[in-house]
C-alpha positions in Angstrom: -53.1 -40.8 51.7 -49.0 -40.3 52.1 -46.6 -38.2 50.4 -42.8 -38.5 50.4 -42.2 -36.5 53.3 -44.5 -38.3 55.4 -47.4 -35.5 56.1 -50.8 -36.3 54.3 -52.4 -34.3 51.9 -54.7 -32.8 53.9 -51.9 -31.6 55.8 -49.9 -30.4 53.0 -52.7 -27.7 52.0 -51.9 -26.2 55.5 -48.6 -25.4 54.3 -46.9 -21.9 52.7 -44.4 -21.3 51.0 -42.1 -18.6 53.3 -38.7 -17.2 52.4 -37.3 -20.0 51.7 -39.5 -21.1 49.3 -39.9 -24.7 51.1 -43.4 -26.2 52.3 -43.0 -25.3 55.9 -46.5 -26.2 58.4 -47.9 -22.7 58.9 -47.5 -21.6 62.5 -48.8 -18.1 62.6 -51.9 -16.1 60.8 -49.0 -14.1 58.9 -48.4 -16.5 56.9 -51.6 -17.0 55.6 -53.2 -15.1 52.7 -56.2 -13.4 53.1 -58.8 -13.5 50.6 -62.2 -11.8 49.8 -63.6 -14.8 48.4 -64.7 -16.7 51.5 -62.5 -19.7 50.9 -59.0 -20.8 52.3 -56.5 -20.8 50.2 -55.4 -24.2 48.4 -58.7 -25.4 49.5 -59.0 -27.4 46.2 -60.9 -30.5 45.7 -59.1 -33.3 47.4 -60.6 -36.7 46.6 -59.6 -39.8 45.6 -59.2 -39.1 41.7 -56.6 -36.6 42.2 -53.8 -38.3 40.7 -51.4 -35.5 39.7 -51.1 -32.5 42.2 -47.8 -30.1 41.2 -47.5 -27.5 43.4 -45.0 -25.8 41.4 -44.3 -22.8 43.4 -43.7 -25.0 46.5 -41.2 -28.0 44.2 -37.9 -26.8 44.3 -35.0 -28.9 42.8 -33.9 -30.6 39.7 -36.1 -33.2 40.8 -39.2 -33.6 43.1 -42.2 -35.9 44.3 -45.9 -34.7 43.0 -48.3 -34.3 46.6 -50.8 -36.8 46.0 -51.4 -40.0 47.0 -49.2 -41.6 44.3 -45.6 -39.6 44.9 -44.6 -39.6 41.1 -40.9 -38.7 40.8 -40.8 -35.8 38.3 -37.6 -35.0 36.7 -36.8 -30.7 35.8 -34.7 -29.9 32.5 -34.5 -26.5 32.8 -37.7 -24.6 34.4 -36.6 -22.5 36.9 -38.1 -22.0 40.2 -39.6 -18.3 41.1 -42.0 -18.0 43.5 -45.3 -18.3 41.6 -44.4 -21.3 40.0 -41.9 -22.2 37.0 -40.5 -20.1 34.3 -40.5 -22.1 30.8 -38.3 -20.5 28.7 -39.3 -22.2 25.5 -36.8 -25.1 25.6 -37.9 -26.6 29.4 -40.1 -29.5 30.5 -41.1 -31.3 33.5 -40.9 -35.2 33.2 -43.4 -37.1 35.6 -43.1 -40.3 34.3 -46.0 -43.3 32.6 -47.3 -44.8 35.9 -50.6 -46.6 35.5 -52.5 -44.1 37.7 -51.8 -41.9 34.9 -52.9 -44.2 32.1 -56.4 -42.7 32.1 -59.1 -43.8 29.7 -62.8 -43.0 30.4 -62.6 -39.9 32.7 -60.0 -37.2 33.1 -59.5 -33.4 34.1 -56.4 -31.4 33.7 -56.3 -28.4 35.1 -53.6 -25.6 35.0 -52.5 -21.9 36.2 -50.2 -20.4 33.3 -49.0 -17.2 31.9 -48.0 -16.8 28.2 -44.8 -14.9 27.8 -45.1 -14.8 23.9 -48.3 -15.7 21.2 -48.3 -16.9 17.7 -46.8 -19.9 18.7 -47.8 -23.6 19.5 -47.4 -23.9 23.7 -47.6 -26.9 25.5 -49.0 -26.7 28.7 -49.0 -30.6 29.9 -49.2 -33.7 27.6 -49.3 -37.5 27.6 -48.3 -37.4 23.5 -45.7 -38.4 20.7 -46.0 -39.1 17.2 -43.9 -41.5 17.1 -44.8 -45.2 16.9 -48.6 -43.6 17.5 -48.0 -42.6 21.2 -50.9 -39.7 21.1 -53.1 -39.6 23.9 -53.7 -36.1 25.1 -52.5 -32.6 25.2 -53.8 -29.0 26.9 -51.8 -26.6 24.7 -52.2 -23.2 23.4 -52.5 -23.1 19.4 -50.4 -20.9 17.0 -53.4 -18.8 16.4 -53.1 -18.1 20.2 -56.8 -20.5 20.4 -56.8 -22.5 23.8 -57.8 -25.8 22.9 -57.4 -30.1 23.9 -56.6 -33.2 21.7 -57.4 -36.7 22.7 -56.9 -39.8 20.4 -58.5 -43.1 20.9 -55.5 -45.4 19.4 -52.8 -43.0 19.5 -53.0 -42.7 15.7 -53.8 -39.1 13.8 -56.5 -40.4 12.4 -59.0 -40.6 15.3 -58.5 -38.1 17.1 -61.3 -35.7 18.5 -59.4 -31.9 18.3 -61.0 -29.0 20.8 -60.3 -25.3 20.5 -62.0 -22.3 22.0 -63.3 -19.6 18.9 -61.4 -16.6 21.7 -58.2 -16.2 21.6 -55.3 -15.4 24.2 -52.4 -13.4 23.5 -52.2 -11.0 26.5 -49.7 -12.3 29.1 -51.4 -12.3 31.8 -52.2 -15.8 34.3 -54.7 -17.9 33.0 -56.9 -20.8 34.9 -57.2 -23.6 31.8 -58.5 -26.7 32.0 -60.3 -30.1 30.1 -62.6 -32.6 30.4 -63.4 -35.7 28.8 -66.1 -38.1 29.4 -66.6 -41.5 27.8 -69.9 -42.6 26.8 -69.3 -44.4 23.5 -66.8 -44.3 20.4 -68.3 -40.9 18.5 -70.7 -39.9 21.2 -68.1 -38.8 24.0 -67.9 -35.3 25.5 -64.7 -33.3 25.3 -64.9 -29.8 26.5 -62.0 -26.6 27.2 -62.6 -23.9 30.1 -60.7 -21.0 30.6 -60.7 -19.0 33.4 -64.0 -20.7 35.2 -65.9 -20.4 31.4 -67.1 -23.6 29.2 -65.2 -21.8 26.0 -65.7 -25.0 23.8 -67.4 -28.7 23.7 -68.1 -31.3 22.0 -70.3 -34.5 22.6 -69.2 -36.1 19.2 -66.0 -37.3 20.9 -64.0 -40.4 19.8 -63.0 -42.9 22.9 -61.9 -44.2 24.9 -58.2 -42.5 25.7 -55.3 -44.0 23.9 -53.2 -45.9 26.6 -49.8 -44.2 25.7 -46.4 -45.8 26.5 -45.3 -41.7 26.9 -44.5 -40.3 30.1 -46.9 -37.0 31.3 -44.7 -34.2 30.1 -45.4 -30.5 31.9 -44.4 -27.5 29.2 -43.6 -30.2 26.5 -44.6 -33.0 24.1 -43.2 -34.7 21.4 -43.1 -35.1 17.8 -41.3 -37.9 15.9 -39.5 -38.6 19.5 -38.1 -35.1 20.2 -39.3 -32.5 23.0 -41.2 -30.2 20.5 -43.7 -27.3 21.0 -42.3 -26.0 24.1 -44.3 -23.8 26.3 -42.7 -19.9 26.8 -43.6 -18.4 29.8 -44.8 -19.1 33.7 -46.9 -22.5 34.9 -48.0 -22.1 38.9 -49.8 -25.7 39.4 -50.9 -28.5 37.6 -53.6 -30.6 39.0 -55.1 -33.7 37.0 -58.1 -36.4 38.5 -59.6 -39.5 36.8 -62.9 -38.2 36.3 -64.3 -35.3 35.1 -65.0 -32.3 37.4 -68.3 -30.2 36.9 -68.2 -26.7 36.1 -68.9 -25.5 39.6 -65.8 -28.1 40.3 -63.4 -26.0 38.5 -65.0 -22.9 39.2 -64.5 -23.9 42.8 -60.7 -24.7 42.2 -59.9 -21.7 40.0 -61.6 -19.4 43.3 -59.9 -20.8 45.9 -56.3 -20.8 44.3 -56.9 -17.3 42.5 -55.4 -15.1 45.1 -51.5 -16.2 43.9 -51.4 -15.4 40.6 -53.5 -11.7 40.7 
């Protein structure tokens, strides 16, 4: 499995980012972080149905290629690199473009590290979603009410949709790990559910399905509404990672463990 720059994905989780911020292969023990944990760092689950991996503390530029097997080009408006990530200052989104690895319908995870600069507000953390023409398929956002929640839509109209929010809310700002899944097992009887920081916060096995294939791009920090950018996310996003199946508890438990130590 090849990325852009020619090293595999195995070898890119053997990279840090030094003081250059650029992926550079690690040569000496400085350079990695230690951890009480037990696990490497970056030693996420790698498989197969890892079709979205942005490293966002590592992607510098106006424009970059996601590390995964499929290279999307992913185009910056705004989003400013720092070394934890990218700041979102309300009016910035990430562009990563409608290829058909990303037209997911009976499985998906989407998994994120964020940081919440404000609350009260409606924050976009990554979406596949516009109103117009009916071009809903899914969004992991933060409610006004400062709920957590996910929204999926089986033909990209409102009107079957299956909505998921956690009863806690978040309004420290402070990193979060935040994440859904959603199964398929029939129109009505699917299950949808929302972690936060390696919890099951909210789920649902009433779920409509399967997942609206949506002519939309995937949008990081962004959707839209009536075809304009709309419900920007304020504040820090460190990585996004999404697969085409849905991870297990322990799955994302795992992945939130083992990536932890850079955003404490």
């Amino acid at each position: 499995m090849s990325v852009v720059n020619g090293y595999k994905i195995e070898n890119y989780k053997d990279f840090r980012v030094k003081e250059t911020g650029l992926a550079v292969p690690e040569a000496e023990s400085l350079y990695m972080p230690q951890v009480s944990n037990g696990f490497r760092p970056d030693d996420f689950i790698v498989d197969s149905s890892l079709v979205l991996y942005l490293p966002l503390w590592a992607l510098k530029g106006g424009s970059f290629n996601s590390v995964d097997g499929y290279s999307h080009t992913c185009t910056v408006t705004g989003a400013l690199w720092q070394p934890d990530g990218r700041l979102f200052d309300g009016a910035s989104l990430i562009d990563c473009g409608n290829a058909a690895s990303l037209n997911i319908e009976a499985a998906i995870t989407v998994e994120a590290w964020v940081k919440r600069a404000a609350s009260g507000a409606w924050h976009t953390v990554v979406s596949k979603f516009d109103t117009n023409a009916n071009q809903r398929a899914w969004v992991l956002w933060f409610r006004d009410t400062d709920a957590f929640g996910a929204y999926i839509s089986r033909t990209g109209a409102s009107g079957t949709v299956t909505d998921l929010s956690t009863v806690a809310t978040y309004a420290d700002t402070d990193y979060h790990h935040v994440a859904f899944t959603y199964l398929f097992v029939g129109d009505g009887s699917s299950v949808l559910k929302v972690f936060v920081d390696g919890a099951e916060e909210a789920t649902t096995s009433t779920a409509i399905g399967d997942i609206f294939v949506s002519s939309e791009p995937v949008r990081v920090g962004a959707l839209q509404l009536n075809n304009v950018n709309a419900r920007f996310f304020n504040g820090d996003i460190g990585e996004i990672r999404i697969y085409n199946r849905n991870l297990s508890l322990a799955e994302l438990q795992h992945n939130r463990l083992v990536t932890i130590w850079r955003y404490q």
